[in-house]
Steps between C-alpha positions, in 0.01 A plus 500: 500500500242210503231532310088499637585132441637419808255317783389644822698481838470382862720414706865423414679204680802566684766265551693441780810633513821205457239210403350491092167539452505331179693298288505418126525111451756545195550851423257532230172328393566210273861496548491142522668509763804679478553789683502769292740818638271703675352599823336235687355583822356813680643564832317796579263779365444884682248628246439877546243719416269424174677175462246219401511356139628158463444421844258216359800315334730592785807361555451297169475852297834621587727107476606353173530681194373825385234539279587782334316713196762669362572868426168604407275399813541408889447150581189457752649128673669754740509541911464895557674588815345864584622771577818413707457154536747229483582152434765212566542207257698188532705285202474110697843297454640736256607850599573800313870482426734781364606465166651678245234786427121499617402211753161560506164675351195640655183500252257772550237652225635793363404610148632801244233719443447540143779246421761785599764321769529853626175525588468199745244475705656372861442411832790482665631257803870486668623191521710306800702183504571281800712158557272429830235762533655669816792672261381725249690675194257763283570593198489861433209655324411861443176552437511816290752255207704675261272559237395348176303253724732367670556392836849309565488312840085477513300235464174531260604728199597250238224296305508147535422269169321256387656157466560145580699445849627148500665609094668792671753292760690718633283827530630738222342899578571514144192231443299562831521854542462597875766737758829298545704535784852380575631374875876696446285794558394440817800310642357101524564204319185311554171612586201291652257756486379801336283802631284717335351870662308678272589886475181676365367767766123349451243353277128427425266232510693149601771559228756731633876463530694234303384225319696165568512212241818308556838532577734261325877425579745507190807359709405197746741355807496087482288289568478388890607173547 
């Protein structure tokens, strides 16, 4: 869904598997310092086929805040995966913890065509949680949704919003937009890491698959000492 906008590819880098490739300094670009409550390092990157856009901003494009558009238009500060490819992000000191409700939110750029949330145009990713990256939990996500443009347990078919992330402390969906998920689904009370596989069959150009912005975490574990 990116529009003739989006700059040309090469050559994606791929991290090594168990070591980040990047790191955000505070979790968000004039933070001043404070770590705002989202991901914060990539620890690795498979892109598959007709992946490319945002790889000139990579890791930096996908850690910190979103930068969402709204309901009307897909964001372009996004990461697209291709077809089938996956990622693994990392939350520093403070991990995902489960709270009451959603723990955390992945941003993509979906949009309603014609303003109609029924209409949504999605790409859709399935989502996995893990407390050391050897043991995974997915949530589960059915591709074909249950109509009305929706897609409970997928990542990438909710808009995310416009607005100001250090005035919304905690995360609120309500404010942010973005697909929530909750940690009583999958059995875990904290999570270090998240993983992201993109689910479309193929694409064109270097813009297929899902199209990462952030992931943010609603309910945080303490502080390490």
């Amino acid at each position: 869904m990116i529009s003739a906008r989006k700059r040309s590819a090469g050559a994606l880098w791929i991290c090594g598997v168990g070591a980040a490739c990047g790191t955000g300094e505070d979790g968000s670009p004039g933070a001043g310092g404070a770590r705002l409550p989202y991901a914060q390092a990539v620890v690795s990157f498979e892109p598959g086929p007709g992946a490319g856009f945002g790889r000139d901003e990579f890791p930096d494009v996908v850690l910190g805040p979103p930068a969402g558009a709204g309901t009307g238009a897909g964001a372009l500060d996004v990461l697209s995966l291709g077809a089938g490819g996956t990622i693994v992000l990392a939350f520093g000191d403070r991990a995902i913890a489960n709270g009451l409700g959603a723990d955390l939110v992945v941003f993509e750029n979906p949009f309603w065509a014609g303003g109609d949330p029924a209409s949504v145009f999605a790409e859709l990713g399935e989502v996995s949680v893990s407390p050391d990256g050897t043991d995974w939990r997915t949530f589960s996500c059915d591709p074909a949704g249950i109509g009305e443009g929706r897609f409970p347990g997928c990542a990438g078919w909710t808009p995310t919003f416009e607005y100001d992330p250090a005035d919304v402390l905690p995360i609120d969906p309500v404010q942010t937009g973005g697909d929530v998920f909750d940690l009583e689904e999958v059995s875990l009370e904290s999570a270090r890491y998240v993983r992201i596989r993109d689910l479309s069959d193929g694409g064109e150009g270097t813009s297929a698959g899902f199209d990462l912005d952030a992931v943010g975490v609603i309910h945080q574990t303490p502080r390490d000492p």
